[in-house]
N, C-alpha and C positions, 0 to 999 in steps of 0.2 A: 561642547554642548553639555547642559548638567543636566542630573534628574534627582528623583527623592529616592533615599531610601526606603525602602521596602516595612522595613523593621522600626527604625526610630524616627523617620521621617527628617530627617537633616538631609540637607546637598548633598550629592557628590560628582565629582565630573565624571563624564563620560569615560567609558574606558578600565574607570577603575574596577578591579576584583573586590574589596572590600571596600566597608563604608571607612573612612575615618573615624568619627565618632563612637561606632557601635559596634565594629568588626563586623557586620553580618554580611555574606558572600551575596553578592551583585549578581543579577540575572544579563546584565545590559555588556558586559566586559565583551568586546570581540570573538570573532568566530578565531581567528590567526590566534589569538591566545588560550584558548582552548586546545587546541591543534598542538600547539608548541607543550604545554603541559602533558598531552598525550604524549607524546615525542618523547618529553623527559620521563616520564614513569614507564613507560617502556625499554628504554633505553638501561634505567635503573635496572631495571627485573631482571635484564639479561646479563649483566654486569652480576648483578648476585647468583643467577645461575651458574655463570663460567669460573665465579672464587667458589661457587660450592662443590664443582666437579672438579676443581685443581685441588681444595681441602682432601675431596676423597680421595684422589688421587695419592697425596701427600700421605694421608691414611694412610693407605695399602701398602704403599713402600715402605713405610714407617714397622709396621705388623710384619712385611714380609722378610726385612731385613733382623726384626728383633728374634723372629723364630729360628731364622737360618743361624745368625749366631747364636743362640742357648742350644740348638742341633750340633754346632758346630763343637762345642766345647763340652760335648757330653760326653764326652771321654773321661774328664776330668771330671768329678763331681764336687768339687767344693765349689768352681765356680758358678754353677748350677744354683749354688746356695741363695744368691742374690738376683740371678740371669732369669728364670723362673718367674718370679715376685715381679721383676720389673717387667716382666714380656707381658705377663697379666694386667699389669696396670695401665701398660701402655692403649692395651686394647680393651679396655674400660671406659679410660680418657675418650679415645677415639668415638666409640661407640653411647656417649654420653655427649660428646661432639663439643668439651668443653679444653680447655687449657689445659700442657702438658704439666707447665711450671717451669720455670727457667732452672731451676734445684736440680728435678727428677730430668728434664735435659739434658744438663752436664753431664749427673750421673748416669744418667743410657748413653752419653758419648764418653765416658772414661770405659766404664767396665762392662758395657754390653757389646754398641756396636757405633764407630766414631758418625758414620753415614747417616744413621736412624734418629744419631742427637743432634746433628746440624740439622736435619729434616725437619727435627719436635722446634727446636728454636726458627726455623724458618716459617713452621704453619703457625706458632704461637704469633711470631712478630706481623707478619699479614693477619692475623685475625682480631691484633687487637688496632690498627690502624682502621680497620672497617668501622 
């Protein structure tokens, strides 16, 4: 079954969400497709919920492990020199809630803490796949 568009007044069959012609969203498209639409933007939302409490998660670990080693190594102070700076920056990133950088990474997994850089490269790589 067809009907007109609303907007530009051309055809369109039954069914459709938009006009062809005109783009403009169809009043007539089924109940089930509405439904099923709901379904996916719900579904989406909680999908972003559950990476955004694993991000924080990943956070926390990330912060908890970076401070335990610059604590840890405070015996020594030269390594402090660097352990410091990056334990702040880590928790900057974090709280900016942007990319650690594959760089600053490595270098929290050489000379901070190995756990904390495979963490940074683990929440980097899931966040840019979203």
């Amino acid at each position: 079954m067809k009907h007109f568009c609303h907007h530009c007044g051309k055809e369109v069959e039954n069914g459709n969400k938009f006009c062809p012609s005109c783009g403009a969203l169809q009043d007539n498209y089924s109940d089930d497709d509405r439904y099923e639409e709901a379904e996916v933007v719900n579904s989406s939302k909680k999908d972003d919920k559950v990476a955004s409490e694993a991000q924080t998660g990943l956070d926390l670990a990330i912060k908890i492990l970076m401070v335990l080693s610059t604590v840890a190594f405070g015996f020594a102070l030269i390594p402090l020199i660097w352990m410091v700076p990056m334990t702040m920056h880590a928790f900057k990133q974090a709280e900016k809630n942007e990319p650690y950088g594959i760089g600053f990474s490595i270098c929290s997994l050489i000379f901070v803490n190995t756990i904390a850089g495979i963490l940074m490269i683990i929440r980097d790589t899931y966040k840019t796949e979203k």
